[in-house]
C-alpha positions in Angstrom: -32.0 6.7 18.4 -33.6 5.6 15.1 -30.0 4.0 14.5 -29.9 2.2 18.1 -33.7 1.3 17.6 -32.6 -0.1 13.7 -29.7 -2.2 16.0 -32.1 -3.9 18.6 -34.4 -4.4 16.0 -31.6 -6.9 13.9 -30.5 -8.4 17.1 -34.1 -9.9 18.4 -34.6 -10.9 14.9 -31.5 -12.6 14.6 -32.2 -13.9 18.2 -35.6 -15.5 16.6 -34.2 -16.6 13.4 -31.4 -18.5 16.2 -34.1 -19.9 18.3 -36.1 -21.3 15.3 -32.9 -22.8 13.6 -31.5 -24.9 16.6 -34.4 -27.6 16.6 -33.8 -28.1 12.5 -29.7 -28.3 13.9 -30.1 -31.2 16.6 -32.7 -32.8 14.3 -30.3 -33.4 11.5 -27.4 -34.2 14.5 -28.9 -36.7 15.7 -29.5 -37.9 12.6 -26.2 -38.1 11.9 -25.3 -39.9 15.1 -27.7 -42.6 13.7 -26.2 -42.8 10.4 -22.8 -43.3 11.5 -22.8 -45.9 13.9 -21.1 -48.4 13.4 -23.7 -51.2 15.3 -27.1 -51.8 14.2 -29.3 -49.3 16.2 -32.7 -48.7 16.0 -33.7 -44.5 17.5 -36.4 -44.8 20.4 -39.0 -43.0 18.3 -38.8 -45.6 15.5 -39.4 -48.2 17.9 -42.2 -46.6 20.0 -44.1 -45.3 16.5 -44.1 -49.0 15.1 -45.3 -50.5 18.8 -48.0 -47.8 19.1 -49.2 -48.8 15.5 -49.1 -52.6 16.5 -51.4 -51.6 19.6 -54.0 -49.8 18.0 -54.2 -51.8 15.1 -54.2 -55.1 17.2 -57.0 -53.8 19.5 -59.5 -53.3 16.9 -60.8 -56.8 16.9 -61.4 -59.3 19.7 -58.3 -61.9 18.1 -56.0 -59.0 17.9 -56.5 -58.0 21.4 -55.4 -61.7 23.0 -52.5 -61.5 21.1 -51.7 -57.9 22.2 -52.1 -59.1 25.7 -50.1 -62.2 24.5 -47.3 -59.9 23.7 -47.9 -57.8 27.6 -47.5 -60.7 29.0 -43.9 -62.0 27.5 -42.3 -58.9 27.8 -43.8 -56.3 25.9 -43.5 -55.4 22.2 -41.2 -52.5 22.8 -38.8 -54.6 24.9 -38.7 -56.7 21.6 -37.7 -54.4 19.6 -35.1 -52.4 22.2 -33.3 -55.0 23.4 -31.4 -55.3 19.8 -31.0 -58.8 17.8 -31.5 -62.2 19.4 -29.2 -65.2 19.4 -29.8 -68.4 20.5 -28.9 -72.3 20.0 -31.7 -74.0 18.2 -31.7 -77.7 18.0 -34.5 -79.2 16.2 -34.1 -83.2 16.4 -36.5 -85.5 14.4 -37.6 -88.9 16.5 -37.7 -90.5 13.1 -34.2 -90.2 11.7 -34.4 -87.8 9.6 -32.3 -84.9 9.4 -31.7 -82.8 12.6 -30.9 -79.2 12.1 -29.0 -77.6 14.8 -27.1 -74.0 14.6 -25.9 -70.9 16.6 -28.1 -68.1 15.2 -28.7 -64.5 15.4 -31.6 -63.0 13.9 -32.8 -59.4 13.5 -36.0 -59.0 14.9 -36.9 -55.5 13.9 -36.3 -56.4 10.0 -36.1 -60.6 9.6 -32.7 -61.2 8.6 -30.4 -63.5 10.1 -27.3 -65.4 10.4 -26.6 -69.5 11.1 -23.8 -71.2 12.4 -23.8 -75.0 12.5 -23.2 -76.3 16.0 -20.3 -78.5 14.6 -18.4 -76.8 12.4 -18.1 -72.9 13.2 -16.8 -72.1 9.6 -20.3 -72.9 7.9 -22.7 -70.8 7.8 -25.7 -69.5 6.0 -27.9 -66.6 6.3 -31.1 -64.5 5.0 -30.1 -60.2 4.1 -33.5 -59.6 3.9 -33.0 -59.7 0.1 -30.8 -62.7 -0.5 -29.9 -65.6 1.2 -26.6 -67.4 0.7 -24.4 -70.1 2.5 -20.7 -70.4 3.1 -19.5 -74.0 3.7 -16.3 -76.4 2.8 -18.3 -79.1 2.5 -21.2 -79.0 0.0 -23.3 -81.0 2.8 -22.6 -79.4 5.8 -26.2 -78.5 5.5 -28.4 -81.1 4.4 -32.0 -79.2 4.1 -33.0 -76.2 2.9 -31.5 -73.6 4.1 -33.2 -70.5 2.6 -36.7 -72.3 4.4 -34.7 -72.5 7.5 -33.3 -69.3 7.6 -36.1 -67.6 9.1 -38.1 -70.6 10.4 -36.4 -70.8 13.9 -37.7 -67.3 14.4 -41.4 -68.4 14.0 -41.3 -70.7 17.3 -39.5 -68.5 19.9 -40.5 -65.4 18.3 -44.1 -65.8 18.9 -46.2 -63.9 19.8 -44.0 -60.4 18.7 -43.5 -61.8 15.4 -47.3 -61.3 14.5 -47.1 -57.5 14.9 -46.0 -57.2 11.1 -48.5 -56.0 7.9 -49.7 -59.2 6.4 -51.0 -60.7 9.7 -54.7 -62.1 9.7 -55.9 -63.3 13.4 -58.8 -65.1 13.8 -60.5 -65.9 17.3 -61.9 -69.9 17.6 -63.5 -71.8 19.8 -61.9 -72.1 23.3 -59.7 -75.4 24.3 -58.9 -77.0 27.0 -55.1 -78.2 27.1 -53.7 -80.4 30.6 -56.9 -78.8 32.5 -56.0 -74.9 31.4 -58.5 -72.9 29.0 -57.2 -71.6 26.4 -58.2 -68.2 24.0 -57.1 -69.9 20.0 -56.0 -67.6 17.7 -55.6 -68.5 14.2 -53.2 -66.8 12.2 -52.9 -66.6 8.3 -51.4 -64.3 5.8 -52.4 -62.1 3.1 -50.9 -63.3 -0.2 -47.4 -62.9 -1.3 -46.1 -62.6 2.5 -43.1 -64.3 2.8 -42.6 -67.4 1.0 -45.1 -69.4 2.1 -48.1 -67.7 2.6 -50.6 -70.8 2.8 -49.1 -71.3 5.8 -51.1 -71.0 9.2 -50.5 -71.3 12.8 -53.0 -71.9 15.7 -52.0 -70.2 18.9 -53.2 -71.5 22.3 -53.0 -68.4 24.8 -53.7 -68.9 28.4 -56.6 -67.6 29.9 -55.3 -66.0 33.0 -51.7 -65.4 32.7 -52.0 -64.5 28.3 -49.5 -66.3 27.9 -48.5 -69.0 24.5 -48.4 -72.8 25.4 -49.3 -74.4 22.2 -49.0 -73.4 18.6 -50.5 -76.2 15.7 -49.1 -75.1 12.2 -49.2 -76.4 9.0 -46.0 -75.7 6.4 -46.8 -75.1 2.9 -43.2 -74.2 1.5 -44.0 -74.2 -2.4 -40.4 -76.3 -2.9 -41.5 -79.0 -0.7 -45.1 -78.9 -2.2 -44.4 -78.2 -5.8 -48.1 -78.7 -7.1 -49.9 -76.9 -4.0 -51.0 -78.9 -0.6 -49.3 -78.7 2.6 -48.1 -81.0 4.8 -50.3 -83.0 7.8 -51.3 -80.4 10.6 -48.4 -80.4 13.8 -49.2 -79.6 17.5 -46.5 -78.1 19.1 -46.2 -77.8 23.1 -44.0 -75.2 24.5 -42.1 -76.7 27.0 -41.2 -74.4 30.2 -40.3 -70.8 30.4 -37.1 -68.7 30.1 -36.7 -64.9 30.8 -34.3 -63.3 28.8 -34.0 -59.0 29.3 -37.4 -58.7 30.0 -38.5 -61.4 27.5 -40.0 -64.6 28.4 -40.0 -67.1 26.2 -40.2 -71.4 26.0 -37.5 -73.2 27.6 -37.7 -75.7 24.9 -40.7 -77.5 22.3 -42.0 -80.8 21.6 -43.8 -81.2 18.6 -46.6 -84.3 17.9 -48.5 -84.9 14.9 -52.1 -83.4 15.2 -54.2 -85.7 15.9 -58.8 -86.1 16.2 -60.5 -83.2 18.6 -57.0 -80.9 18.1 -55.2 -83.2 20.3 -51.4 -84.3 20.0 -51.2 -87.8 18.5 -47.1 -89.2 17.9 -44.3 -87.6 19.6 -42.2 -86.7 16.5 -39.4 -84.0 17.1 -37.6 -82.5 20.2 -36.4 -79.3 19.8 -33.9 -77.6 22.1 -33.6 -73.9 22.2 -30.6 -72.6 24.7 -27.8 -70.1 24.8 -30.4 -67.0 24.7 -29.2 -63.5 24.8 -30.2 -60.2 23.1 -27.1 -58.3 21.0 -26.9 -54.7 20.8 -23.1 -54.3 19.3 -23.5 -55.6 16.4 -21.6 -54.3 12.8 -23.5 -53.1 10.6 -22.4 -55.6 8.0 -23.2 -58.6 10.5 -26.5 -60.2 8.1 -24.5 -59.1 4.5 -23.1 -61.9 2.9 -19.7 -62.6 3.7 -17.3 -62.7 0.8 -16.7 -65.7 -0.9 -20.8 -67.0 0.1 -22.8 -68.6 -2.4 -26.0 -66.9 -3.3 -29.0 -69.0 -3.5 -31.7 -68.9 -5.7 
């Protein structure tokens, strides 16, 4: 008996030392599965832990609740983020001559990198690896502007209002506006210092009253290589031009940009930007925002 008793006695502690093992055993499988993807993948729980953060953190003040219902009302952050990088066609074209900028690009949205193809000539490229940036082209001005500045910069007109959800953000609620009869909530939006490379920067958001949604963002751009001794340049009112839904995401259909002119309205119609060929990309290599071999790493 005691030798039976001694037997039953092992195997209902083995049974408990099973049961409390197989969490710890799927926890590090699925770990695994993560690790060895080859595609970019973000788990569920990463996503929903940073989206939960962004809510409760947004809907502490008055400004950070209009752009939490800002982000409802295109989609929802979590879509964002689960529907995988974005590409799209972004054509910015100055009214004054100067130079027009116009590129295939894909862009992480979950950790700001991204990768440019010029519209005309598919071997040129340039990108930013979150650390680095770097361009790859057989003709030294297949790119005439700066690159590294425009890397990202695409990303802060149809990636509005999501990309505010980051650490950095300041939002400030002003004074209400009226734009073409609508009221609008305005939400300024600044930046703690040393985020990103031009933290001086600023952007006025127009959000609709009834639907919370973006129609209008003035900005000012501050890039430290374009203003070596501090200053930025004249304030510009950008109208977002139509809608487009996108897996769940509605964004512009296009923008057109004036200068800013007395009483925040748009003076000059200076640029015309088209922004097409949207889709989100969930089968993407791993390797897709290193520099390729052979790219020249900017400083």
């Amino acid at each position: 008996m005691k030798l039976l008793y001694k037997l039953s006695l092992l195997l209902v502690l083995a049974v408990i030392v099973s049961c409390k093992e197989t969490p710890k055993k799927t926890t590090e499988t699925a770990k695994e599965v993560v690790a060895e993807t080859n595609v970019i993948a973000y788990p569920d729980s990463w996503v929903s832990s940073r989206v939960a953060k962004t809510k409760e953190r947004l809907n502490t003040t008055e400004a950070g609740k209009v752009i939490w219902n800002a982000m409802e009302a295109h989609g929802g952050l979590g879509t964002w983020y689960a529907n995988g990088p974005i590409t799209f066609r972004f054509n910015y074209q100055p009214l004054d001559g100067k130079t027009a900028r116009d590129s295939y690009q894909t862009v992480d949205t979950w950790s700001n990198r991204s990768v440019h193809t010029s519209a005309t000539d598919s071997s040129a490229k340039f990108g930013w690896t979150g650390e680095q940036a770097w361009m790859m082209a057989k003709d030294s001005t297949a790119f005439a502007y700066d690159t590294k500045f425009w890397a990202l910069t695409p990303l802060w007109f149809v990636g509005h209002p999501f990309v505010l959800s980051g650490e950095g953000v300041n939002l400030e609620l002003l004074d209400a506006e009226k734009f073409k009869g609508q009221d609008y909530n305005v939400i300024k939006v600044t930046f703690d210092a040393e985020t990103g490379d031009a933290p001086d920067d600023y952007y006025i958001l127009y959000v609709n009253k009834e639907t919370n949604k973006l129609a209008v963002m003035r900005y000012i751009v501050s890039y430290p290589d374009y203003f070596k001794d501090g200053g930025h340049a004249p304030e510009k009112f950008t109208e977002f031009i139509g809608e487009q839904t996108v897996n769940g995401i509605t964004m512009p259909g296009g923008f057109k940009t004036y200068w800013t002119v007395k009483d925040n309205q748009p003076g000059d119609y200076i640029t015309k930007i088209d922004f097409t060929d949207v889709s989100f990309e969930k089968e993407l290599p791993k390797d897709f925002f290193d520099a390729p071999e052979g790219a020249k790493i900017l400083e």
